[in-house]
NUTI-310071 format. One record per atom (N, C-alpha, C): residue in one letter; x, y negated, z negated. Coordinates in steps of 0.001 Angstrom, whole numbers, plus 500000, padded with zeros to 6 digits. Atoms other than C-alpha are relative to their C-alpha. Layout:
N
AXYZ
...
# end
This chain:
163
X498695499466499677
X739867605344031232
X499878501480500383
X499920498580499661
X740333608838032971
X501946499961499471
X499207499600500432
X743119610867032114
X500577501246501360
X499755499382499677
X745113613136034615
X501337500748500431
X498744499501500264
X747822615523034445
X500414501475500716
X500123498382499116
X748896618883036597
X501364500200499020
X499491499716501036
X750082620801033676
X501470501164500396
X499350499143499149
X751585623496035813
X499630499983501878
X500081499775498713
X751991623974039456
X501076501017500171
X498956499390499381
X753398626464041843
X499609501365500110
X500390498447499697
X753311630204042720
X500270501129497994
X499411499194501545
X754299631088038604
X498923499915499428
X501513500095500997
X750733629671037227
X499413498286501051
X500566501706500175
X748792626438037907
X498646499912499288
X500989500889500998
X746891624121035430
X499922498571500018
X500156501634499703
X745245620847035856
X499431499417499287
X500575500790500724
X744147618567033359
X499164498341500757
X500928501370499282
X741044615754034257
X499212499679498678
X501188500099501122
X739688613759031149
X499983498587499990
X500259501212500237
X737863611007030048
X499919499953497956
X500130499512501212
X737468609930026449
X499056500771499018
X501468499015500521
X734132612029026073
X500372501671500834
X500736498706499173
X734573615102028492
X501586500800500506
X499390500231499791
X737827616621028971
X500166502108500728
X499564498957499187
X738646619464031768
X500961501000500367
X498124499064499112
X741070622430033167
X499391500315501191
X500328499261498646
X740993622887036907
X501103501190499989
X499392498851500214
X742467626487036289
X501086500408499093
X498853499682501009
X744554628473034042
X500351500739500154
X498732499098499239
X747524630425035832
X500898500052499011
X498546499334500631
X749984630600032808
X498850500769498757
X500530499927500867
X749222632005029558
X499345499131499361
X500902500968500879
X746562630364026987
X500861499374498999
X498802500912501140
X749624629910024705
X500639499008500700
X499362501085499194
X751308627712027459
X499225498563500331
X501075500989499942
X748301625935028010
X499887499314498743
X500759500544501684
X747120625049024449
X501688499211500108
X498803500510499734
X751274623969024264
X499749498514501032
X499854500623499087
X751025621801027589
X498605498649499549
X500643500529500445
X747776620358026275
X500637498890498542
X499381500986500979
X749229619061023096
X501037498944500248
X498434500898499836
X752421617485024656
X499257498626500776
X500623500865498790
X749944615470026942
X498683499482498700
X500652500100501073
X747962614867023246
X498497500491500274
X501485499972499407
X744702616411024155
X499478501155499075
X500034499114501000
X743584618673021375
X498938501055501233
X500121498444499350
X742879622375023121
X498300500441500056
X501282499398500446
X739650623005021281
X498520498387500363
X500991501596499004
X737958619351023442
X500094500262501188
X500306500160498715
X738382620908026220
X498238500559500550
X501209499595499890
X734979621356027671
X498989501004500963
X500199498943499058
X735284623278030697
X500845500981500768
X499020499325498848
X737774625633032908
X499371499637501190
X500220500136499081
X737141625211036278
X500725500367500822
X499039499024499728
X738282627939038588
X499978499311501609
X499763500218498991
X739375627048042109
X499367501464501375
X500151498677499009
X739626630417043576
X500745501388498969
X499413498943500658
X740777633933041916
X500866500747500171
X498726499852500019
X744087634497042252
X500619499669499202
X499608500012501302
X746103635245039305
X500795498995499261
X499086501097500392
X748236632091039012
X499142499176500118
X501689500347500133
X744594630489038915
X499717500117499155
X500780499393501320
X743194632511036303
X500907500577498943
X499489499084501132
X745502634485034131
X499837499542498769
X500082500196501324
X745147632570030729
X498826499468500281
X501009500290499869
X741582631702031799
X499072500571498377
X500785499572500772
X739771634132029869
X500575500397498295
X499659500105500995
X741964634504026706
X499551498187499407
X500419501132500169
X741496630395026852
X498703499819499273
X501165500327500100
X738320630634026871
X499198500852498681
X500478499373500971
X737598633031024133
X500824499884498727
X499414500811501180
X740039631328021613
X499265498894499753
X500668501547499699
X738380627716022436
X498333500381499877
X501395500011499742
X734729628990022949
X499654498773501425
X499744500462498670
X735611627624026629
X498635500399500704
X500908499333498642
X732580628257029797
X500811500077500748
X499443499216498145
X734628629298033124
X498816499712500474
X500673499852498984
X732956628035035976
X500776500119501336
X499075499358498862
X733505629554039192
X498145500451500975
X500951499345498575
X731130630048042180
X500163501693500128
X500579497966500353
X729236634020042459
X501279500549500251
X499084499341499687
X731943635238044721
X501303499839499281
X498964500038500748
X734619634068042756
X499862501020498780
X499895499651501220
X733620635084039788
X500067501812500124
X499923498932499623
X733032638374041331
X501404501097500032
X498515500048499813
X736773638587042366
X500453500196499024
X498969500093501176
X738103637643039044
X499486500726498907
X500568499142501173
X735698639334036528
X501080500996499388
X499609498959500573
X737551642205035805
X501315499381499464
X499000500692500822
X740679640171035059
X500179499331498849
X499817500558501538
X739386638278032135
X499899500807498865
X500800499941501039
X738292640045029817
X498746500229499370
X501833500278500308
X735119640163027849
X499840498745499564
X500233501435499913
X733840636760027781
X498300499849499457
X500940500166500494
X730899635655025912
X498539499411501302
X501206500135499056
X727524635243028087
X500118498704500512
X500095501161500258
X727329631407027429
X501253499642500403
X498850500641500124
X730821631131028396
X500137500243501887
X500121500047498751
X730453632177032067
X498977499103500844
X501222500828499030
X728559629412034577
X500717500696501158
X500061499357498453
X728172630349038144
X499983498675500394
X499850501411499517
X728720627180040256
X498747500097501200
X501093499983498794
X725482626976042361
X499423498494500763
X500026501115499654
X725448623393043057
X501128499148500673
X498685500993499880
X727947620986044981
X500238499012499105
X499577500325500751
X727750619083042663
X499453499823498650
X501066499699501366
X726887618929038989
X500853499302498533
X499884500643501426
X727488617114035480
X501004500758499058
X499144499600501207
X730096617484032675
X500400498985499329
X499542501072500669
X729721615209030383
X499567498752500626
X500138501510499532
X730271611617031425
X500878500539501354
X499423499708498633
X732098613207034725
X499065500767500936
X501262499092498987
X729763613881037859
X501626500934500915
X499025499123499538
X731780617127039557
X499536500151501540
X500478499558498704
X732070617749043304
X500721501050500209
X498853498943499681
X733280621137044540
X499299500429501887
X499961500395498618
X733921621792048389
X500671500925500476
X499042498590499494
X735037624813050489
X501622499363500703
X498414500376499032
X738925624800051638
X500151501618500526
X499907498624499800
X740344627343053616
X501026500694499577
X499013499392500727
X742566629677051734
X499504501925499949
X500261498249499754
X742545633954051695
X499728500060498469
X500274499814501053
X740481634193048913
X498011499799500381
X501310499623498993
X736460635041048601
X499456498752500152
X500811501007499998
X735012631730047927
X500628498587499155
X499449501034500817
X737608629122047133
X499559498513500034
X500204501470500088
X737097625550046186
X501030498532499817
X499104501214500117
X738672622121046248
X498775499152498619
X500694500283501048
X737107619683043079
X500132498648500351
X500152501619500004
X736331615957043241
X499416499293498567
X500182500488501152
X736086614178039731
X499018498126500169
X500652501553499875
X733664610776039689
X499856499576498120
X499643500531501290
X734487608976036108
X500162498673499641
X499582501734500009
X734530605311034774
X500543499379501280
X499402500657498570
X734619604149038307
X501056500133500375
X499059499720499470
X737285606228039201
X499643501645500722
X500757498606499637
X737453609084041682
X501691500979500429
X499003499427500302
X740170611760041396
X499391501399500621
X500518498562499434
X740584614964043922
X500746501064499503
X498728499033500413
X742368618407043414
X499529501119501320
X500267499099498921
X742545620261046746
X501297500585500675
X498546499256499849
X745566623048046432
X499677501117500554
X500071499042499578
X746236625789048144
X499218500472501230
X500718500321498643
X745138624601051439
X500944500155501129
X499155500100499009
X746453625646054822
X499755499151501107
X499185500917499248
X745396622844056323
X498719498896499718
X501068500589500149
X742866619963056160
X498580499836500839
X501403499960499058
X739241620423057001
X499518498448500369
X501032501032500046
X736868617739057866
X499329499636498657
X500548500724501676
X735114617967054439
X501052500168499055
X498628500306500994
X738356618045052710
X500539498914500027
X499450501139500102
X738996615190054068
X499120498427500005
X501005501237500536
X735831613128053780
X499953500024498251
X500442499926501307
X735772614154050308
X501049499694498933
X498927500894500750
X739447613170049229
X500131498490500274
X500332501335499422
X739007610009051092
X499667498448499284
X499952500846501265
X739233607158048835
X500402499979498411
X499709499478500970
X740381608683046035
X501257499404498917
X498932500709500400
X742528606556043478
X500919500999499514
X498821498863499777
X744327609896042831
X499784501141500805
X500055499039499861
X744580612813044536
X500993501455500361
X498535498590500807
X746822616404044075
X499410500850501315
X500577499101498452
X746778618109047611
X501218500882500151
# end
């Protein structure tokens, strides 16, 4: 069974929930960490299982409860160099172990293989995310002005996807 939920959307914050019953995700955290941890519970998902953030792009309705998240929870933030570049100074101090750099298209979490994929958006190095889980495949590609070619081979079958 996957699990998926867009906790927030919109220009005020956005947060996206992707889980299975082993591995359970945030594609970004745009409100506060108190809203989150909140939004998490109502959707029963205890706060401190989540296993990864996962930043899109760095823009503050993206990130803003990122790095408090992540240093309540003992969260990692991953985010590709330039991103992280971008947003650094916005979190916080963040534990070593808690920052990944995304240097792979795609890469492991858990029982979920991750795909991440350029879109075009005014930002340094944003991403779209593709989830592969109990034979299910689930996209999240926001904040797009318009659809590429690999945006759209890569949502392309997708028994959900949040565009």
């Amino acid at each position: 069974m996957v699990k998926f939920c867009s906790l927030y959307s919109g220009s005020s914050g956005n947060s996206i929930y992707f889980g299975t019953e082993q591995t359970h995700i945030l594609v970004d955290a745009g409100v506060s960490g108190a809203r989150i941890t909140k939004a998490l519970q109502e959707i029963d998902v205890k706060p401190e299982n989540i296993k990864a953030i996962l930043i899109t792009h760095e823009h503050s309705d993206h990130t803003i409860g990122a790095g408090i998240f992540s240093r309540k929870y003992g969260v990692p933030i991953y985010a590709r160099e330039k991103t992280w570049k971008a947003m650094r100074k916005d979190l916080g101090k963040l534990a070593e172990e808690n920052i990944v750099i995304i240097n792979k298209e795609n890469f492991a979490l858990g029982d979920v293989e991750v795909c991440n994929y350029s879109i075009p958006h005014d930002a340094a190095d944003p991403v779209a995310y593709t989830f592969y889980a109990n034979n299910k495949k689930v996209s999240i590609a926001t904040d797009i002005g318009f659809v590429t070619e690999d945006i759209y081979k890569n949502v392309l079958g997708s028994d959900i996807a949040l565009i």
